[in-house]
C-alpha positions in Angstrom: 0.0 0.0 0.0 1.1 3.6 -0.6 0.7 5.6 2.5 -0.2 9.3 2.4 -0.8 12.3 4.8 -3.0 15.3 3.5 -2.3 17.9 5.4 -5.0 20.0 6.0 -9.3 18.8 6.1 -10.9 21.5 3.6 -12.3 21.4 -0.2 -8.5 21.3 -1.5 -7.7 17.9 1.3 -10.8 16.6 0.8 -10.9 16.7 -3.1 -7.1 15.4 -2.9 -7.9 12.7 -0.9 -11.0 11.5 -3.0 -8.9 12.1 -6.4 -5.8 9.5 -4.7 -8.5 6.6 -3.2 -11.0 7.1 -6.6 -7.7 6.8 -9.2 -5.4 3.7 -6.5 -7.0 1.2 -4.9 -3.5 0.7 -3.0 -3.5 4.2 -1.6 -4.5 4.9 1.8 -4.9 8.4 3.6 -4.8 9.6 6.6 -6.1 13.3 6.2 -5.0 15.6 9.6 -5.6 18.5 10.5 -4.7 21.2 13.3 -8.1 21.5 14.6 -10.8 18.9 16.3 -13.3 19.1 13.0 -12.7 18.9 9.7 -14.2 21.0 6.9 -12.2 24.0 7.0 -13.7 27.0 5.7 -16.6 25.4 4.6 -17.2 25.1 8.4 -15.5 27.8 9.3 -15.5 30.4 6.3 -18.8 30.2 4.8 -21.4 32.4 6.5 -23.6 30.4 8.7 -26.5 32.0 6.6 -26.0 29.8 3.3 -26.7 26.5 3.8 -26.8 25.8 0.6 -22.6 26.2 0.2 -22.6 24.3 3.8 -24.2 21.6 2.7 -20.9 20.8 0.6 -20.5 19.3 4.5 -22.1 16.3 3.4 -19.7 15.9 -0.1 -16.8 16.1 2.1 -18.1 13.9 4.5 -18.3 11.1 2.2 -14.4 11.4 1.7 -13.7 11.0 5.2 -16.1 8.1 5.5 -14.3 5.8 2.7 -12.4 2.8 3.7 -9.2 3.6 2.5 -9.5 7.5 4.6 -8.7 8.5 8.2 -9.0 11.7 9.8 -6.6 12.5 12.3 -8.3 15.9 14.0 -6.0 18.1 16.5 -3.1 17.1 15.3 -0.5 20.4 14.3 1.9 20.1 11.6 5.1 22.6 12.7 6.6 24.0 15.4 4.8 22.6 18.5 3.5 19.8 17.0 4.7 16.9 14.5 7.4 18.2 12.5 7.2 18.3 8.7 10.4 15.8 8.5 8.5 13.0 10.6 5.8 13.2 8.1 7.8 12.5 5.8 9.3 9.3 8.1 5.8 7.9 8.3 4.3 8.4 5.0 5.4 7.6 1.4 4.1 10.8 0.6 2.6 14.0 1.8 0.1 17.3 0.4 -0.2 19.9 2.1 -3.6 21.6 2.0 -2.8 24.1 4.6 -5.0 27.3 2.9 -4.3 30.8 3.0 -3.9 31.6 6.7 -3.7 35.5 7.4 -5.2 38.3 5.7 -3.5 41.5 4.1 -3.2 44.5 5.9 -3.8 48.1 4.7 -0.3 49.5 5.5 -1.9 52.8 7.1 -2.1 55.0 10.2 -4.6 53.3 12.9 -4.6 50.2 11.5 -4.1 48.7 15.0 -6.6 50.8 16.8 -9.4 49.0 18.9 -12.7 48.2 16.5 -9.7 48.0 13.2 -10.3 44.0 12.7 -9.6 41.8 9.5 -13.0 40.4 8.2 -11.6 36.9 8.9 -11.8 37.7 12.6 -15.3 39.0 13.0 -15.8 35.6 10.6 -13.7 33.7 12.7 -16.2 34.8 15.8 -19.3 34.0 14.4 -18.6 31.0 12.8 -17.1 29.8 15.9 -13.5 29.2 15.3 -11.7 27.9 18.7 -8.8 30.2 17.8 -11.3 33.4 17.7 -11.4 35.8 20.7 -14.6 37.9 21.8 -13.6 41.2 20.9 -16.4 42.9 21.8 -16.9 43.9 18.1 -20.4 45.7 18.4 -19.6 47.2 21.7 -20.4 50.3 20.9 -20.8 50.8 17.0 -23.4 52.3 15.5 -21.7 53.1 12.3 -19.0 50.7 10.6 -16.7 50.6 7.1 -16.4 47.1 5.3 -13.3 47.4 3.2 -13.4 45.4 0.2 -15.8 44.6 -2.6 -15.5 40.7 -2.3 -18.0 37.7 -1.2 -16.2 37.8 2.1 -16.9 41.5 2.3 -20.7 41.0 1.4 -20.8 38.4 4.1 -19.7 40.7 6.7 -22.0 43.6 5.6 -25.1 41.0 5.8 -24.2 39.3 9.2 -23.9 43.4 10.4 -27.6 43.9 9.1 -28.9 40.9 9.9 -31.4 40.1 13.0 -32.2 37.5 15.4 -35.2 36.1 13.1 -32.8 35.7 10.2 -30.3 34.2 12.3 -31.5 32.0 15.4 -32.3 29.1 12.8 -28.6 28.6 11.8 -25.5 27.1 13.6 -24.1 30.3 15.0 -23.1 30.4 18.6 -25.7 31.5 21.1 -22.9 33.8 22.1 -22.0 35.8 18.7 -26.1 35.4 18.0 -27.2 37.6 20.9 -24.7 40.2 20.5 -25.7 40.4 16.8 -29.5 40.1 17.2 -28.8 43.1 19.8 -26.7 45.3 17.4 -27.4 49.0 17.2 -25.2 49.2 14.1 -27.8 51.6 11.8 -25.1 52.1 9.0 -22.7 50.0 7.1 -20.1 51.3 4.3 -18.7 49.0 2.2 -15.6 50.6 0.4 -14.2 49.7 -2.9 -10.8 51.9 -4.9 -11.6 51.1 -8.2 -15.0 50.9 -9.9 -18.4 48.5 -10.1 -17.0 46.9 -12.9 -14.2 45.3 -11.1 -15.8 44.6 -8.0 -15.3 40.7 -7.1 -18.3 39.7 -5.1 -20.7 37.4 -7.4 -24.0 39.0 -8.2 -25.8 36.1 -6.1 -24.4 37.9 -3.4 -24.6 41.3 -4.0 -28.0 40.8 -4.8 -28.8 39.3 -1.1 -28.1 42.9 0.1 -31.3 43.7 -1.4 -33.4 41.3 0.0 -32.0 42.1 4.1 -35.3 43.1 6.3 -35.3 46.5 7.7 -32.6 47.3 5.3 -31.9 50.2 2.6 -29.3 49.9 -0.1 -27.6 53.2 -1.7 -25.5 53.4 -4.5 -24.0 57.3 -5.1 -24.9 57.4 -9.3 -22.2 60.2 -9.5 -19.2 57.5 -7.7 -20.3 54.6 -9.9 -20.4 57.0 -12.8 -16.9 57.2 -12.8 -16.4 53.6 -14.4 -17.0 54.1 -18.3 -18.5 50.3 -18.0 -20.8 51.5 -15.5 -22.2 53.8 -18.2 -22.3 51.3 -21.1 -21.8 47.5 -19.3 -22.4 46.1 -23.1 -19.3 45.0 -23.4 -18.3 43.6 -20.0 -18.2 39.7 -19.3 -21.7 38.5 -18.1 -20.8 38.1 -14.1 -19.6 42.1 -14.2 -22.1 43.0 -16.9 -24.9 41.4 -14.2 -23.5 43.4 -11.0 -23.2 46.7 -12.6 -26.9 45.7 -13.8 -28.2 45.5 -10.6 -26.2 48.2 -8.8 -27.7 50.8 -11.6 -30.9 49.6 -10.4 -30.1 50.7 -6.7 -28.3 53.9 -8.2 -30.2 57.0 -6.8 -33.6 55.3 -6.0 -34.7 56.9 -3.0 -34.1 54.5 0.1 -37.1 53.5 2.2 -37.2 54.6 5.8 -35.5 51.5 7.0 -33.6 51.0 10.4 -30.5 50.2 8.7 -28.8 51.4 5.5 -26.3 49.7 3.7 -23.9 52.5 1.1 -21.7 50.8 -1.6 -19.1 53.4 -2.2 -16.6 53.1 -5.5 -13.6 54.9 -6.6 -11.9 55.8 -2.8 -9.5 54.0 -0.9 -8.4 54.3 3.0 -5.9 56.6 4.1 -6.3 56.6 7.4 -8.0 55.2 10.6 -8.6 58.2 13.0 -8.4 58.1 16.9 -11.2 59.1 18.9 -11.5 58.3 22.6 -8.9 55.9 22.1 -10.5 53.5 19.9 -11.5 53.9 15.8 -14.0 56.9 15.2 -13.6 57.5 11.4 -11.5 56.5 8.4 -10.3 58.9 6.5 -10.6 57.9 2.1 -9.1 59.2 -0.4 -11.1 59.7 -3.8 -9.5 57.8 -6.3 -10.2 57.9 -10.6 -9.7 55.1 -13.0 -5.9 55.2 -14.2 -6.8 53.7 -17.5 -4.7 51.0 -16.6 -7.3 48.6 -14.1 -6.4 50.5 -12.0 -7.1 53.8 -10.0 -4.9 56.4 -8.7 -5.0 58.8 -5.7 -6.3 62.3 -6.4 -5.5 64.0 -3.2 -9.4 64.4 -2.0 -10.3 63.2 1.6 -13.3 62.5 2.8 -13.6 61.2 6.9 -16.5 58.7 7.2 -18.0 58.1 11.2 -17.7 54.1 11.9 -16.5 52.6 15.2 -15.6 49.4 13.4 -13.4 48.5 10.3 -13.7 45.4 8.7 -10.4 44.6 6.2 -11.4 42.5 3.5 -8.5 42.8 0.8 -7.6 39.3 0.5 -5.4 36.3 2.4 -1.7 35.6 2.1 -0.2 31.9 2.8 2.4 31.6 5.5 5.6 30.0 6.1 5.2 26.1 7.4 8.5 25.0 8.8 10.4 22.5 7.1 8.9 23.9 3.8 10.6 26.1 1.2 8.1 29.7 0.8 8.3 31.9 -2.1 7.5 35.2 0.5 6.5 37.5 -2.3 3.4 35.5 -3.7 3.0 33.8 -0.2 2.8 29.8 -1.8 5.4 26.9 -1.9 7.3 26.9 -4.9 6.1 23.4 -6.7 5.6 22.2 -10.2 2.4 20.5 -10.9 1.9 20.5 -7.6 5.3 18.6 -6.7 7.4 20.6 -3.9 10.5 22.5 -5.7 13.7 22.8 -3.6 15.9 25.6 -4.8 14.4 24.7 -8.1 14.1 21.0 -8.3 11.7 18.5 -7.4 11.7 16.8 -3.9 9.8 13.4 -4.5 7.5 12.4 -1.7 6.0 16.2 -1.3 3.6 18.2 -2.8 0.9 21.0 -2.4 -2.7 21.7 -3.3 -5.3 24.7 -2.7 -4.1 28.0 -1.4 -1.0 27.1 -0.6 -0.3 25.6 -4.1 -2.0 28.3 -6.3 -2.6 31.3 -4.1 -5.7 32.6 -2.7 -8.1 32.5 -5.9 -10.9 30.4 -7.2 -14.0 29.4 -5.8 -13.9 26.1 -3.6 -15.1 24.0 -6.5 -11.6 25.2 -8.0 -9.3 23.1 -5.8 -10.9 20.1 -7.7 -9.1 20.4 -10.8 -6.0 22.1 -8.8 -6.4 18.5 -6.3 -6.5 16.3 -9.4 -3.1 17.6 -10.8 -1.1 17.1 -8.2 -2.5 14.1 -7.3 -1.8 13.1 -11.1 2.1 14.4 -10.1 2.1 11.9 -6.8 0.4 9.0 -8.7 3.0 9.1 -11.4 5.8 9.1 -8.4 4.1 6.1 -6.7 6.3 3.2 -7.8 9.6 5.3 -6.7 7.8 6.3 -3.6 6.4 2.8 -2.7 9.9 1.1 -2.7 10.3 3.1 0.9 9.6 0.9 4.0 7.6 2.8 6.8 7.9 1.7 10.3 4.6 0.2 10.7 1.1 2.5 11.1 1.9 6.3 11.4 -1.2 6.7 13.7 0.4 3.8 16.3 3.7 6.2 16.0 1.8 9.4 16.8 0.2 8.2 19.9 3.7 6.7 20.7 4.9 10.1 20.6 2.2 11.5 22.4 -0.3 12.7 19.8 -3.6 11.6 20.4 -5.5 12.3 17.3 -9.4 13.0 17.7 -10.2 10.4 14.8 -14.0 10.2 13.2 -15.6 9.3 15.9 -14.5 11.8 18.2 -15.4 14.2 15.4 -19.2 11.9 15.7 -19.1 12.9 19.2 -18.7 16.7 18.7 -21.7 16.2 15.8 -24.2 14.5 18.8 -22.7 17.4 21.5 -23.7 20.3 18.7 -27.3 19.1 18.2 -27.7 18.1 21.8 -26.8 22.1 22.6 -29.4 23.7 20.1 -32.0 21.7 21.0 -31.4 22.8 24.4 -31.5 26.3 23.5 -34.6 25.9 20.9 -32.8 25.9 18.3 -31.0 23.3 15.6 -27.7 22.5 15.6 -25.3 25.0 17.7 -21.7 25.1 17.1 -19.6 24.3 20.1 -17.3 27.8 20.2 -14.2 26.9 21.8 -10.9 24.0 22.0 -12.3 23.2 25.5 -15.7 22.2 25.1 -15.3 20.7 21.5 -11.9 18.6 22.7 -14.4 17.2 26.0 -16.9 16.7 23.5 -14.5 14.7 21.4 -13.2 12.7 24.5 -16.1 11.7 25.6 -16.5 9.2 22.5 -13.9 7.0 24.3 -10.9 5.7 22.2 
């Protein structure tokens, strides 16, 4: 058999793992991951209000279930935990899935201020993450700025607007769902520097801004103008032709007397986050104008806009895992079809998919294709890989090292505790938000 470790339990692990069992019979996998449950963003990421994209769940799930798959939960790869060169002792062969783990950062004053978050933190909150701290996000905020004109930043802006009704059925913690459903937040900026044309978010989801309760959209004709597509989208591809379609239609109608209002503003960037009583009180934008190039270009005008919180949402950088060569600049492992490059040439028994591979684009059905490469890479570098003796079951070897992995049905166990808690709270399933809770939950399974 051909042993390999996946590195890493979302879309891009998952899909990898299904490509090497569906194309080998002799393959198995043990798919790990850092944290208790597996899914990744899709359990993590996704906002708990599309449970459409979370169903994906049960896809994955089916990958973890096969024969010839394991999942090894809680178990870090890296410092602190098992080293990349063990992995490399154990298995024939190991992909790393490990994502896109930080955001980007601005780069301007304030940025560090209290209420000055990424979006993956207030994501991270809500979605229940272990790693994510209670940061008292709404404390306060009656006005915030959503930087960005992506999905991410869309899904921010909704969760801000939404209330309890919209909310209570879904798996949000009771925690993050009161202080939502309690939110005095009454205006919501989201920011874009260039124009509607080249805004990211899909029109599915711009168009759920439209449909929010209680909620006004404004679009300022005169900003949007800017863009010559905006004018005449003819010529645009369909997914930009479509938004710019249905942001003209917002364009200058008059907003109903709604509690909230929701502004999508084009053509300025931030300059600033200003200081009042020690926390974020306003950002400060600078107007920007196309620069004929994609592009747009400072013109010098400032405009301050009130908000007490600031939401980044400018995309996600991959970070250096130890025992790995990083190309810093693009934030990936160098690789060629997906095989791990050492100063240029191939090392044989590594490889990368997802993020990490590619960097932070695509949608997740893109880390199929991206999965099926490099698994076509490792397949063809099975018979050099095989000839390697292992010393005996990696998983007997962890937990002779001290690892104790919280396999599937530990993960079961954490399932039964989740619906257990939101029936007791009258509600359906309620994620469990922290490591203690969802490792006792785990536990309790028995070995």
């Amino acid at each position: 058999m051909l042993r390999v470790a996946v590195v890493g339990s979302g879309p891009s692990g998952c899909y990898t793992a299904q490509s090497l069992v569906q194309q080998d019979a002799r393959v198995r996998v043990d798919v790990l991951d850092r944290l208790p449950c597996p899914y990744g963003l899709v359990r993590y990421g996704v906002a708990p209000d599309h449970e459409k994209i979370k169903s994906l769940q049960n896809t994955l799930r089916a990958v973890l279930e096969h024969e010839r798959v394991r999942f090894l939960g809680g178990v870090p790869v890296g410092p602190g935990g098992v080293p990349v060169a063990r992995l490399r002792e154990l298995y024939h062969a190991v992909v790393y899935c490990v994502g896109a783990a930080t955001d980007r950062r601005l780069g301007i004053p304030g940025e560090e201020l209290p209420g000055s978050w990424s979006a993956t933190e207030f994501v991270s909150w809500y979605s229940a993450h272990p790693d994510a701290a209670d940061g008292g996000f709404l404390r306060g905020v009656r006005s915030a700025v959503v930087i960005g004109m992506g999905n991410v930043a869309v899904d921010v802006t909704r969760m801000l607007a939404r209330g309890a009704a919209e909310l209570s059925p879904t798996d949000m913690p009771h925690a993050a769902l009161t202080v939502l459903a309690s939110s005095r937040v009454d205006r919501i900026h989201m920011v874009g520097r260039r124009g509607p044309s080249q805004a990211r978010f899909t029109t599915k989801e711009l168009r759920e801004l439209g449909t929010l309760p209680d909620t006004g959209i404004a679009v300022d004709p005169a900003e949007a103008a800017q863009d010559p597509a905006y004018t005449d989208p003819s010529a645009l591809p369909a997914p930009q032709r479509r938004n710019v379609e249905v942001l003209r239609g917002w364009a200058g109608a008059p907003v109903p007397g709604a509690r909230r209002l929701v502004r999508l503003r084009f053509f300025l960037r931030p300059a600033e986050l200003i200081a009042r009583e020690g926390r974020v009180g306003a950002v400060r934008l600078e107007r920007t104008v196309p620069d004929g190039h994609g592009g747009a270009t400072g013109t010098g005008r400032f405009e301050d806009v009130e908000a007490q919180l600031v939401l980044r949402s400018v995309g996600y950088r991959g970070v250096l895992l130890e025992g790995l060569p990083f190309d810093a600049a693009g934030g990936t492992v160098p690789h060629l079809a997906g095989r791990v490059l050492r100063e240029g040439a191939v090392t044989p028994g590594e490889y990368v998919a997802g993020w990490i591979k590619r960097g932070p684009t695509g949608v997740i059905g893109t880390n199929r294709p991206c999965a099926k490469e490099t698994v076509t890479s490792l397949l063809r570098d099975a018979p050099f890989l095989a000839d390697r003796d292992l010393p005996g079951d990696p998983l007997a070897a962890l937990r002779a090292e001290g690892v104790e992995p919280v396999e599937w049905r530990g993960w079961q166990a954490i399932e039964h505790a989740e619906a257990e808690l939101g029936a007791s709270l009258g509600r359906t399933t309620v994620k469990l938000p922290d490591w203690d809770t969802l490792l006792a939950a785990a536990r309790a399974a028995g070995p």
